[in-house]
TORPADREN-133193 format. One record per residue: x, y, z of N, C-alpha, C in turn; residue in three letters; residue number from 1. Coordinates in nm, 4 decimals. Layout:
<sites>
<n.east = X, n.north = Y, n.up = Z, ca.east = X, ca.north = Y, ca.up = Z, c.east = X, c.north = Y, c.up = Z, gutor = ALA, drenlo = NUM>
...
</sites>
This chain:
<sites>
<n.east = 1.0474, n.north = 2.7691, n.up = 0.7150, ca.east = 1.0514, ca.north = 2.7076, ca.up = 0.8461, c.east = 1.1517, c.north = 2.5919, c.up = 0.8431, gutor = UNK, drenlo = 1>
<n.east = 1.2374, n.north = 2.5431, n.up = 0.9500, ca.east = 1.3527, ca.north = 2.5026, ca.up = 0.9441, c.east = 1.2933, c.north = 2.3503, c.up = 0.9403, gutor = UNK, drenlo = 2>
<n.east = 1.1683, n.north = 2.3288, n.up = 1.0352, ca.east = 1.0934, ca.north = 2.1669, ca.up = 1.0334, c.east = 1.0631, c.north = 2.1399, c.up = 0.9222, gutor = UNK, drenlo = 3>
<n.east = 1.0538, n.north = 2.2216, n.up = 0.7928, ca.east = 0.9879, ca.north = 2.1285, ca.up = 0.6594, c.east = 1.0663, c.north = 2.0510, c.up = 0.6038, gutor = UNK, drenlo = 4>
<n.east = 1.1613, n.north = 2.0712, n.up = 0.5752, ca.east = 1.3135, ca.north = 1.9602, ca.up = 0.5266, c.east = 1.2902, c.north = 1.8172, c.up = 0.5999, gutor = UNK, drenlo = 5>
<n.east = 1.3164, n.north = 1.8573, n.up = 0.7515, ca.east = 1.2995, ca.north = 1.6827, ca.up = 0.7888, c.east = 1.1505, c.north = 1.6186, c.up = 0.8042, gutor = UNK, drenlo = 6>
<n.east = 1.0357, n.north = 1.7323, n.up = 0.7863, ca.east = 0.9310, ca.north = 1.6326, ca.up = 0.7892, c.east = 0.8482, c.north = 1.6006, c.up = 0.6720, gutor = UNK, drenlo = 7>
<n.east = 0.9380, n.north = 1.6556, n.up = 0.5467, ca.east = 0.8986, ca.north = 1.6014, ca.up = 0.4105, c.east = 0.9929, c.north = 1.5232, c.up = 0.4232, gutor = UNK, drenlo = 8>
<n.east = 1.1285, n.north = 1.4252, n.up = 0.4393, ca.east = 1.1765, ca.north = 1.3040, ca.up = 0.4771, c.east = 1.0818, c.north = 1.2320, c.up = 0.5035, gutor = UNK, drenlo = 9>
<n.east = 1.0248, n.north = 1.2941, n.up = 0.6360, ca.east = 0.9766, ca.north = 1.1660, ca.up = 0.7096, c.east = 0.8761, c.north = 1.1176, c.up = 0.6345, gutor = UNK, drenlo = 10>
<n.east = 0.7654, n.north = 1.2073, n.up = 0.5902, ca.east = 0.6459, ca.north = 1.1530, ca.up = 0.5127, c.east = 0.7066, c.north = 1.0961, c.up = 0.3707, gutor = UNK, drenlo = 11>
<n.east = 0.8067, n.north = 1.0848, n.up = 0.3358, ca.east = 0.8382, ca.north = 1.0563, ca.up = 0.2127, c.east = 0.8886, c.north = 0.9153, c.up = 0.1906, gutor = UNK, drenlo = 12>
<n.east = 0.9454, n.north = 0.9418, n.up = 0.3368, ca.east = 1.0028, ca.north = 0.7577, ca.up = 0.4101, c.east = 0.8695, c.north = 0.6760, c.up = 0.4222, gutor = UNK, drenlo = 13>
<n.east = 0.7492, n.north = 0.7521, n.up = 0.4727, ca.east = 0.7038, ca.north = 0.6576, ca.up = 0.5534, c.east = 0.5465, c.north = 0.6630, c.up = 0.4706, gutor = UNK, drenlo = 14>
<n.east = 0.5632, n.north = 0.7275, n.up = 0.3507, ca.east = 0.4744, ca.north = 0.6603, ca.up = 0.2532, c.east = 0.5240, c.north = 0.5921, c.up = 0.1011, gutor = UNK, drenlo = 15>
<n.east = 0.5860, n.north = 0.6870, n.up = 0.0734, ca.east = 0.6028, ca.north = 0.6377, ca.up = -0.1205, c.east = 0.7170, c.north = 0.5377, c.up = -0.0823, gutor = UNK, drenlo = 16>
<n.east = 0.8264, n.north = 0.5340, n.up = -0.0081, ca.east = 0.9208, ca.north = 0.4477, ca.up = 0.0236, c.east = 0.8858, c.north = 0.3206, c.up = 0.0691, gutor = UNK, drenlo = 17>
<n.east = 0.7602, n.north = 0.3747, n.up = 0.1438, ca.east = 0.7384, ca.north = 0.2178, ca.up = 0.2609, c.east = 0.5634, c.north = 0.1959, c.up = 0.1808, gutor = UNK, drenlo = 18>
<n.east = 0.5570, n.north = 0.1813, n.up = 0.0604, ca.east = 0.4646, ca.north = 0.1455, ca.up = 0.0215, c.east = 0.2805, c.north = 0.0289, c.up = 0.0775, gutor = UNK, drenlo = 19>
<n.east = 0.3393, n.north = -0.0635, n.up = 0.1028, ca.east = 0.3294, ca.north = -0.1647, ca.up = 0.0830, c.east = 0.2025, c.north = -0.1787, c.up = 0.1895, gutor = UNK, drenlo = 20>
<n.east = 0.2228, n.north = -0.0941, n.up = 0.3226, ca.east = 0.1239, ca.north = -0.1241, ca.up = 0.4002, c.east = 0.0169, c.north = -0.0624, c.up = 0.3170, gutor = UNK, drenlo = 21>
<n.east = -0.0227, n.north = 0.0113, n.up = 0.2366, ca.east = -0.1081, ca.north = 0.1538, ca.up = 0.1950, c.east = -0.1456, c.north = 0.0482, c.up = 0.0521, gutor = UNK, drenlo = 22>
<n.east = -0.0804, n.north = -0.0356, n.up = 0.0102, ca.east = -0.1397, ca.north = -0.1224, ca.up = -0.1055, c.east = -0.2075, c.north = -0.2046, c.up = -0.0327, gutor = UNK, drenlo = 23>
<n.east = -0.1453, n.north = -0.2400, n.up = 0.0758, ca.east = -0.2300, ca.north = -0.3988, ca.up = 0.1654, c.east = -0.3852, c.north = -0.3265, c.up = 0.2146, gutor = UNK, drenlo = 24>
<n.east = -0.3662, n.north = -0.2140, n.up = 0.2681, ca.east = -0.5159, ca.north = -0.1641, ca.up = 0.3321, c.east = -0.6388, c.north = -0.1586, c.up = 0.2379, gutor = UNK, drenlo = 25>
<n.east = -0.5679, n.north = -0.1053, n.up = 0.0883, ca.east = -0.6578, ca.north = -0.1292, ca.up = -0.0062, c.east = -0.7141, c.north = -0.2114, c.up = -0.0567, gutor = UNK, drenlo = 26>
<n.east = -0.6311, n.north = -0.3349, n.up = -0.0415, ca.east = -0.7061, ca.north = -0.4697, ca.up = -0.0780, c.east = -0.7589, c.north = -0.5101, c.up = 0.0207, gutor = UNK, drenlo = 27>
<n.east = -0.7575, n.north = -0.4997, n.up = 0.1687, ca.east = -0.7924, ca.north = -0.5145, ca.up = 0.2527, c.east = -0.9821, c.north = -0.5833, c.up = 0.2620, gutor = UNK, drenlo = 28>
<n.east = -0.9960, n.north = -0.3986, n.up = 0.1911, ca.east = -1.1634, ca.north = -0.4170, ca.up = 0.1319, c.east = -1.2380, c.north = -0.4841, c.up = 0.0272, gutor = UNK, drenlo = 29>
<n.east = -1.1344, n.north = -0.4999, n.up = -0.0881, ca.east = -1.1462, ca.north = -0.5523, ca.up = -0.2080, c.east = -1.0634, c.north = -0.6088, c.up = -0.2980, gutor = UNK, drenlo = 30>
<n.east = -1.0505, n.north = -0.7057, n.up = -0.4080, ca.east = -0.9452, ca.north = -0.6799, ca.up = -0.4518, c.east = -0.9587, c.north = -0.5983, c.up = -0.6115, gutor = UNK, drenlo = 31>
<n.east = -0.8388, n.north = -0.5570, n.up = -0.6034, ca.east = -0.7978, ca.north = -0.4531, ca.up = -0.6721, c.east = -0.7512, c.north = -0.4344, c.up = -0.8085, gutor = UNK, drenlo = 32>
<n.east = -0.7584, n.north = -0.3583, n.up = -0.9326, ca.east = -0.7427, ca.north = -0.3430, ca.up = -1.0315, c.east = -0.6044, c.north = -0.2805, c.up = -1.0655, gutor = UNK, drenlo = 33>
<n.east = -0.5080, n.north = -0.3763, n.up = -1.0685, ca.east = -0.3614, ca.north = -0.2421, ca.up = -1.0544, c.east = -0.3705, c.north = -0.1072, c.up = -1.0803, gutor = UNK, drenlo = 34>
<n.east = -0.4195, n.north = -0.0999, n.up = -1.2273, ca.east = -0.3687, ca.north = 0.0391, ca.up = -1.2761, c.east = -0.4487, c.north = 0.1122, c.up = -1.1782, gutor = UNK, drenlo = 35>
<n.east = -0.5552, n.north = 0.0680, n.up = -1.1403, ca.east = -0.6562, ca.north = 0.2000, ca.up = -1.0238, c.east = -0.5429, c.north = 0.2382, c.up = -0.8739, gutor = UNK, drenlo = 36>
<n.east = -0.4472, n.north = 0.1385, n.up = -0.8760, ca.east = -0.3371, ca.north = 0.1993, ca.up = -0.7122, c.east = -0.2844, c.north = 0.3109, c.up = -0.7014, gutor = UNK, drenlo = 37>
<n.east = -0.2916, n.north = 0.3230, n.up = -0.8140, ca.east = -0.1987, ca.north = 0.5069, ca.up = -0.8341, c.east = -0.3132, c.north = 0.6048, c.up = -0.7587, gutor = UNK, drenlo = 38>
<n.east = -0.4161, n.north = 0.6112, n.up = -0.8280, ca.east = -0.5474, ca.north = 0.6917, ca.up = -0.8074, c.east = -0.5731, c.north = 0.6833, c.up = -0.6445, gutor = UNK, drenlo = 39>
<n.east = -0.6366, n.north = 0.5701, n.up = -0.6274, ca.east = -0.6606, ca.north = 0.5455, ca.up = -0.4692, c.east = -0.5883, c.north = 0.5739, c.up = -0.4061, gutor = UNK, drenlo = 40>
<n.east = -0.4716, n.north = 0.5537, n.up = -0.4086, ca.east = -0.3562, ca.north = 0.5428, ca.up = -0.2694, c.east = -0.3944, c.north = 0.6919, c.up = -0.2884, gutor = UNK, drenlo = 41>
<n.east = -0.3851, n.north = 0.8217, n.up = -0.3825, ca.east = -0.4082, ca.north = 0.9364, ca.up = -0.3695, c.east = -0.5362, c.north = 1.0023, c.up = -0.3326, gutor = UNK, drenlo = 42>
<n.east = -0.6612, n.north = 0.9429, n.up = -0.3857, ca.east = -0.7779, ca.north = 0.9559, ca.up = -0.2514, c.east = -0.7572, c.north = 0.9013, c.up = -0.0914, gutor = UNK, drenlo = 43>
<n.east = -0.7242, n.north = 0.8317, n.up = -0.1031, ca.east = -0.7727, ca.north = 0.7514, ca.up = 0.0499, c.east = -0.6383, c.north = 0.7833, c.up = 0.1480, gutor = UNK, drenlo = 44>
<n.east = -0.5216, n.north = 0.7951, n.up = 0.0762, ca.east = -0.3841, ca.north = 0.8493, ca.up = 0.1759, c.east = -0.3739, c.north = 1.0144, c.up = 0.1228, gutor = UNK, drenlo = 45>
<n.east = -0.3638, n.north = 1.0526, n.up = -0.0032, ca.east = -0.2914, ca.north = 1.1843, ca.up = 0.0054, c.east = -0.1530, c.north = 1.1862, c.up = 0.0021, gutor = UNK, drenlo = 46>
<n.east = -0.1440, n.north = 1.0953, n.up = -0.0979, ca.east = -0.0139, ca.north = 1.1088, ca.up = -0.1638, c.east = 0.0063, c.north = 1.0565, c.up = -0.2810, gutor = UNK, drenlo = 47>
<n.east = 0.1225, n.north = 1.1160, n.up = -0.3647, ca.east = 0.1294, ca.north = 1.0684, ca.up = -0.5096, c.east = 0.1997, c.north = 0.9460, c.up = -0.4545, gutor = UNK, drenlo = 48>
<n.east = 0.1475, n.north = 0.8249, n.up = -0.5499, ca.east = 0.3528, ca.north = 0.7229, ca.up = -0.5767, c.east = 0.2879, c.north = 0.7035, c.up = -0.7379, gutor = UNK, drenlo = 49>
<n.east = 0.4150, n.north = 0.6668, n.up = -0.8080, ca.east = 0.3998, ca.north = 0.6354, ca.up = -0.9469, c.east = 0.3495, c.north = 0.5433, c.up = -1.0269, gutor = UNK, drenlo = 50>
<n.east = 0.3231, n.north = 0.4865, n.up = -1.1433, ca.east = 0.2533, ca.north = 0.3564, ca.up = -1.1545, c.east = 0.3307, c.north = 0.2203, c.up = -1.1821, gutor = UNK, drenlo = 51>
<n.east = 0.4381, n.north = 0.2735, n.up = -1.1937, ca.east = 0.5849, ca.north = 0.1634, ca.up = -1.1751, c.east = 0.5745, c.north = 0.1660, c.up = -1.0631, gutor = UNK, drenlo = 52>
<n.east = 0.5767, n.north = 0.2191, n.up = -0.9618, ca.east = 0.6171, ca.north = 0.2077, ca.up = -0.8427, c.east = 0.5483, c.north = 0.0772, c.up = -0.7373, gutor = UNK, drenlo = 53>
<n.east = 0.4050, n.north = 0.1559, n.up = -0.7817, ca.east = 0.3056, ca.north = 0.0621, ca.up = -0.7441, c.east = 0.2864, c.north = -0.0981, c.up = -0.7912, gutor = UNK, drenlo = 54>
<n.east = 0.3219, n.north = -0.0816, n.up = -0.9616, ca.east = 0.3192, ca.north = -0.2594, ca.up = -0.9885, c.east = 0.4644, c.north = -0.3024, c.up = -0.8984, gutor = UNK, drenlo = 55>
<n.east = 0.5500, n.north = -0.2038, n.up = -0.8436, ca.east = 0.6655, ca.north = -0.2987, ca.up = -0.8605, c.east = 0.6617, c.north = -0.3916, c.up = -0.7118, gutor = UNK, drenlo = 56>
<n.east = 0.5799, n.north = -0.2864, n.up = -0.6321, ca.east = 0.5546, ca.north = -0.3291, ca.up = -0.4978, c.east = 0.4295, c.north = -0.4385, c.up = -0.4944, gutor = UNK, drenlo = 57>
<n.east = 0.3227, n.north = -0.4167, n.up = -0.5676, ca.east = 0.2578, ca.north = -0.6004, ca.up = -0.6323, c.east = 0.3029, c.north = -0.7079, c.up = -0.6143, gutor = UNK, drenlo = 58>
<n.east = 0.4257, n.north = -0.6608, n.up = -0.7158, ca.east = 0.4892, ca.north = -0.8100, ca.up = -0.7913, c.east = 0.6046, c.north = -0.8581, c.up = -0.6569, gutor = UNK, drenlo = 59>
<n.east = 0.6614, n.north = -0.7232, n.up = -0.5770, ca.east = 0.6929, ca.north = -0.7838, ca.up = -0.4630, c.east = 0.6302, c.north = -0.8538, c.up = -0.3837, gutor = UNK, drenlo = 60>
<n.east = 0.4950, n.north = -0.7908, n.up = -0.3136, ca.east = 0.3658, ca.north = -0.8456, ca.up = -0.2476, c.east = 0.3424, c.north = -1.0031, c.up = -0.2527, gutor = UNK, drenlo = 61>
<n.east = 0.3379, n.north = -0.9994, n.up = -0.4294, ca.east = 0.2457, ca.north = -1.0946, ca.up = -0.4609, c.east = 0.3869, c.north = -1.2659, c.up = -0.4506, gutor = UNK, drenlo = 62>
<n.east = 0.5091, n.north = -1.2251, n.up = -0.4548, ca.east = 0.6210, ca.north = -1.3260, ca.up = -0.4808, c.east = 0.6558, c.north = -1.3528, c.up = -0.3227, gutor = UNK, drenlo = 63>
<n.east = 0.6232, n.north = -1.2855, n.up = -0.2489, ca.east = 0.6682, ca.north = -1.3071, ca.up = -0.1024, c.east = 0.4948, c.north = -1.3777, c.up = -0.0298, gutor = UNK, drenlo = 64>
<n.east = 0.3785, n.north = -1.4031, n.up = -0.1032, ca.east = 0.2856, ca.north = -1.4228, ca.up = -0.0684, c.east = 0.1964, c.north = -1.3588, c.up = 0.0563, gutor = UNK, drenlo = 65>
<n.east = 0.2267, n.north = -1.2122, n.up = 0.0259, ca.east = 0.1328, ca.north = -1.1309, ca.up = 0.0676, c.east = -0.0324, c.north = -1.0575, c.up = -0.0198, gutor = UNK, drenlo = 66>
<n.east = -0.0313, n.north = -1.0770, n.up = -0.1203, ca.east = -0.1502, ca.north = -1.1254, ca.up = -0.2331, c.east = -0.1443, c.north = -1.1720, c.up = -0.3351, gutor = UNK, drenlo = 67>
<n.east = -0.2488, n.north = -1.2374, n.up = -0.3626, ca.east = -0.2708, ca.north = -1.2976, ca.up = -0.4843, c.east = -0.3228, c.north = -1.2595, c.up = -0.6154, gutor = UNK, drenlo = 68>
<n.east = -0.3315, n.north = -1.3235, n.up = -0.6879, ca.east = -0.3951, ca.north = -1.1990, ca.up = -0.7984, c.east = -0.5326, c.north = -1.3570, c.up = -0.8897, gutor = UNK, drenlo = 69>
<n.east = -0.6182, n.north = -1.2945, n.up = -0.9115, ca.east = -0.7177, ca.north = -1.3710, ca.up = -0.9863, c.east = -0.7346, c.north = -1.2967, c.up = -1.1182, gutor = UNK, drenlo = 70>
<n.east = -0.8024, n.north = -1.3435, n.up = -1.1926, ca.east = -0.8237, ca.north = -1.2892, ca.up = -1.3102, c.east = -0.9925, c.north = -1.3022, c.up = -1.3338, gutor = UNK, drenlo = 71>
<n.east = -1.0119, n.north = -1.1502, n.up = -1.3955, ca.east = -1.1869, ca.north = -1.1271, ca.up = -1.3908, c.east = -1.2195, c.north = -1.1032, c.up = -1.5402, gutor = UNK, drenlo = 72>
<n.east = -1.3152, n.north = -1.0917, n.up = -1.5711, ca.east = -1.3568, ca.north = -1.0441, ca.up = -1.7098, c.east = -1.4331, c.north = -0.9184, c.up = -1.7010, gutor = UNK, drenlo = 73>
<n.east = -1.3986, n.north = -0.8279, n.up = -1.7291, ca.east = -1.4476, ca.north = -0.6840, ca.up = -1.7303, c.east = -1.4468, c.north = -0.5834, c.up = -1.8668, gutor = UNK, drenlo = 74>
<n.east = -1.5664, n.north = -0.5399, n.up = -1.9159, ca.east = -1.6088, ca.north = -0.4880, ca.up = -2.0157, c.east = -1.5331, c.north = -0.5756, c.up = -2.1858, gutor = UNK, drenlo = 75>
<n.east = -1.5637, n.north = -0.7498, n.up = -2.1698, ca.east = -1.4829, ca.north = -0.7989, ca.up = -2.2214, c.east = -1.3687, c.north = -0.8016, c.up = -2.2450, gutor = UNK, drenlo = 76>
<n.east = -1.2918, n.north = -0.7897, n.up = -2.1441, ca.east = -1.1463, ca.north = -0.8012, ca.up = -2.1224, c.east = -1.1137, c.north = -0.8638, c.up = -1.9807, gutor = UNK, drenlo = 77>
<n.east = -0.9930, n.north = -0.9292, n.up = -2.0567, ca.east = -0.9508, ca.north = -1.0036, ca.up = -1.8590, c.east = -0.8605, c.north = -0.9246, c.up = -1.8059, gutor = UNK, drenlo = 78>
<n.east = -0.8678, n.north = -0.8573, n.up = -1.6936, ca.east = -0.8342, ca.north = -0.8465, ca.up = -1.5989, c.east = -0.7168, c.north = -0.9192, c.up = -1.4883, gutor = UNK, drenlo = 79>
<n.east = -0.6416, n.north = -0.8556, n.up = -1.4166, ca.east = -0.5388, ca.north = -0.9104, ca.up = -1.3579, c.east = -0.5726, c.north = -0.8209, c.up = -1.2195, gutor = UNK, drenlo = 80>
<n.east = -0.6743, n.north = -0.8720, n.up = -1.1112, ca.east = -0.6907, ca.north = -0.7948, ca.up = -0.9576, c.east = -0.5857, c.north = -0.8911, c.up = -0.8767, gutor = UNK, drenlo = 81>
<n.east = -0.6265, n.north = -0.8309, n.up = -0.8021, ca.east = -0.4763, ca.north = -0.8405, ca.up = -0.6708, c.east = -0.5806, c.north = -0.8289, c.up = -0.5501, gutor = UNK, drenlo = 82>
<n.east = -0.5350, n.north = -0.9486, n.up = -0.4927, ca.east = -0.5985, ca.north = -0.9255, ca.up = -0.3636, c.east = -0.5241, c.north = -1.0217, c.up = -0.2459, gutor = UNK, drenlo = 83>
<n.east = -0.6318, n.north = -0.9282, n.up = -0.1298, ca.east = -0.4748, ca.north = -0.9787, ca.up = -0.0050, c.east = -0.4940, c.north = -1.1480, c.up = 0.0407, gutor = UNK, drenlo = 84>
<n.east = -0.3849, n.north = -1.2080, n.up = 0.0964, ca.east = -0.4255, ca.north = -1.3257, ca.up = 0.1519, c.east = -0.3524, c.north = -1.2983, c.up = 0.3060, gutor = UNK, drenlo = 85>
<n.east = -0.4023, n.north = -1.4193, n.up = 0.3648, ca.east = -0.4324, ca.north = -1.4035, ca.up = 0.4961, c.east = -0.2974, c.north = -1.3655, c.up = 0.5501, gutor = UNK, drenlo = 86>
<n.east = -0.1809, n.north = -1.4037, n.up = 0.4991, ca.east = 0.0053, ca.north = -1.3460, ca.up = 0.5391, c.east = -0.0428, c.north = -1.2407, c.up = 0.5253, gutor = UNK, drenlo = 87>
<n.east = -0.0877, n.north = -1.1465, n.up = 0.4478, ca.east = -0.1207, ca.north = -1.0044, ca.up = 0.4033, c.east = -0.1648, c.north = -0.9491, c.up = 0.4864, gutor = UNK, drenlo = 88>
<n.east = -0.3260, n.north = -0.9918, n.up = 0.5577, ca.east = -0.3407, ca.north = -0.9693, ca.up = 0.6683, c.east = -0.2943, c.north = -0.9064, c.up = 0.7968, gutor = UNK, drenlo = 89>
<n.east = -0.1908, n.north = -1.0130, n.up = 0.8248, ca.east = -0.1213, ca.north = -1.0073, ca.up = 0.9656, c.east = -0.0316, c.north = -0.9295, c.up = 0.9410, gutor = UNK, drenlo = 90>
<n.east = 0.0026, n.north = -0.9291, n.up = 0.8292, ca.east = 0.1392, ca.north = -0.8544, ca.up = 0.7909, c.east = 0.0968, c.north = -0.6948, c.up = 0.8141, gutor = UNK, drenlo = 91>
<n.east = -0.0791, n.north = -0.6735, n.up = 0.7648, ca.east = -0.0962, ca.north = -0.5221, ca.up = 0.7921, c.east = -0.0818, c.north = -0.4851, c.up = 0.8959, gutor = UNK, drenlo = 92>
<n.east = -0.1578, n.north = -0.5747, n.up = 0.9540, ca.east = -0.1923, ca.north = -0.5721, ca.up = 1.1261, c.east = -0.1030, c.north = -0.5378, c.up = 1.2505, gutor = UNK, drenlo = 93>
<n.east = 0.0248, n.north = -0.6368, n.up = 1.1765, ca.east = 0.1783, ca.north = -0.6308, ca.up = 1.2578, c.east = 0.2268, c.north = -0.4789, c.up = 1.2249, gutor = UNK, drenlo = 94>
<n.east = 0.1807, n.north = -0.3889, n.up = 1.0862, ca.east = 0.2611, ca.north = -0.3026, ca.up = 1.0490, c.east = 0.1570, c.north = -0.2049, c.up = 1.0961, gutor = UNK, drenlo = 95>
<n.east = 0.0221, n.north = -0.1759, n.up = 1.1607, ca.east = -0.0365, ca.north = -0.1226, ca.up = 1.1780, c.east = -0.0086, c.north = -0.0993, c.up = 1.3434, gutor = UNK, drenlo = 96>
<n.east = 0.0244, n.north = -0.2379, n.up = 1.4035, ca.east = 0.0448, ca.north = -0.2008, ca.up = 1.5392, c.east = 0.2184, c.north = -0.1000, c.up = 1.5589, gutor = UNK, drenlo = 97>
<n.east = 0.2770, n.north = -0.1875, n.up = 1.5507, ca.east = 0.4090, ca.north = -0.0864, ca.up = 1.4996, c.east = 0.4150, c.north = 0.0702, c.up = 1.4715, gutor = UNK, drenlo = 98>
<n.east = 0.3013, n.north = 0.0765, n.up = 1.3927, ca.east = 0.3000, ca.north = 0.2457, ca.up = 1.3543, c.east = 0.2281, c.north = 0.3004, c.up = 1.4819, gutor = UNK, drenlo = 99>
<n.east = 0.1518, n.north = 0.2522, n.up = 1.4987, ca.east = 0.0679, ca.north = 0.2896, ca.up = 1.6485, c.east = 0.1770, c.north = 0.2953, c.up = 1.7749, gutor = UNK, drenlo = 100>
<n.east = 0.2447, n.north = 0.1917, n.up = 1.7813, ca.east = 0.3256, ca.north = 0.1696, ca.up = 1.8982, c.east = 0.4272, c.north = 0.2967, c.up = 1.8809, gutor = UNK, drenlo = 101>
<n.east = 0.4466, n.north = 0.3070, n.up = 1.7656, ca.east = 0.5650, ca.north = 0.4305, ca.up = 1.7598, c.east = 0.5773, c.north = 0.5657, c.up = 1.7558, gutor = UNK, drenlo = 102>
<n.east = 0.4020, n.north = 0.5875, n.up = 1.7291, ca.east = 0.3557, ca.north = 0.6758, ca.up = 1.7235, c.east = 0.3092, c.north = 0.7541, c.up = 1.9090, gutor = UNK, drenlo = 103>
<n.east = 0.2864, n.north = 0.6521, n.up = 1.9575, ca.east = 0.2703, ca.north = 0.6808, ca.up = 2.1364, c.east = 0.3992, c.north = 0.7018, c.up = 2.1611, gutor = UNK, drenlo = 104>
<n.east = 0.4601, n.north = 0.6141, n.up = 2.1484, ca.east = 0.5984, ca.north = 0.6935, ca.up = 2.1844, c.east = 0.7132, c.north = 0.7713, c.up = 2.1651, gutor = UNK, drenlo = 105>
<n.east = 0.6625, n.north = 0.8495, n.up = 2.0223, ca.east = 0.6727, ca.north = 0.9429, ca.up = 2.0054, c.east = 0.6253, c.north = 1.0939, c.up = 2.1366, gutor = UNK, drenlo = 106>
<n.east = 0.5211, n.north = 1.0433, n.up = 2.1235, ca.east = 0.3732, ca.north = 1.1830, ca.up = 2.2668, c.east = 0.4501, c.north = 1.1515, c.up = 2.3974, gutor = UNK, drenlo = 107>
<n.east = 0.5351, n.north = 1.0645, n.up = 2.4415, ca.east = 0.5626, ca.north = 1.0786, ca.up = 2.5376, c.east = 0.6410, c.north = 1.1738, c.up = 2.5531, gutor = UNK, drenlo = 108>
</sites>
């Protein structure tokens, strides 16, 4: 079919490329254990991204102060979670309306 070419683009643009909202939703609820982003983003979206990929968009996240990261102690070991702060927030929110907004006008 001639549509699969451009709409594996599009989903390819507008997940593994454009990361960042799909890390923010996850912390959204909790914060988060890096190495587990790979896994989740593939339950909860349905899509692969890599595990470089994912710290690299973190360490972006986390330097532009869209989350923070604390440190936990888990099965005697510390831990490095990531979680969102309130820029993070708005930032989903702004990127959530956007997808919505573009998405209606698309149906028109």
């Amino acid at each position: 079919m001639v549509v699969e070419r451009p709409l594996q683009r599009l989903m390819t643009n507008t997940t593994t490329n454009c990361l960042w909202p799909y890390i923010l939703a996850l912390l959204k609820k909790e914060p988060v254990y890096a190495y587990l982003i790979q896994d989740m983003v593939k339950e909860r979206f349905g899509f692969e991204v890599g595990q470089v990929t994912a710290y690299m968009v973190l360490y972006k996240l986390e330097s532009d102060g869209y989350v923070q990261t604390e440190w936990r102690s888990v099965e005697n070991r510390q831990r490095k979670y990531y979680k969102i702060t309130e820029n993070g927030r708005k930032a989903l929110e702004a990127a959530v309306k956007y997808m919505n907004d573009t998405a209606s006008k698309l149906k028109e």
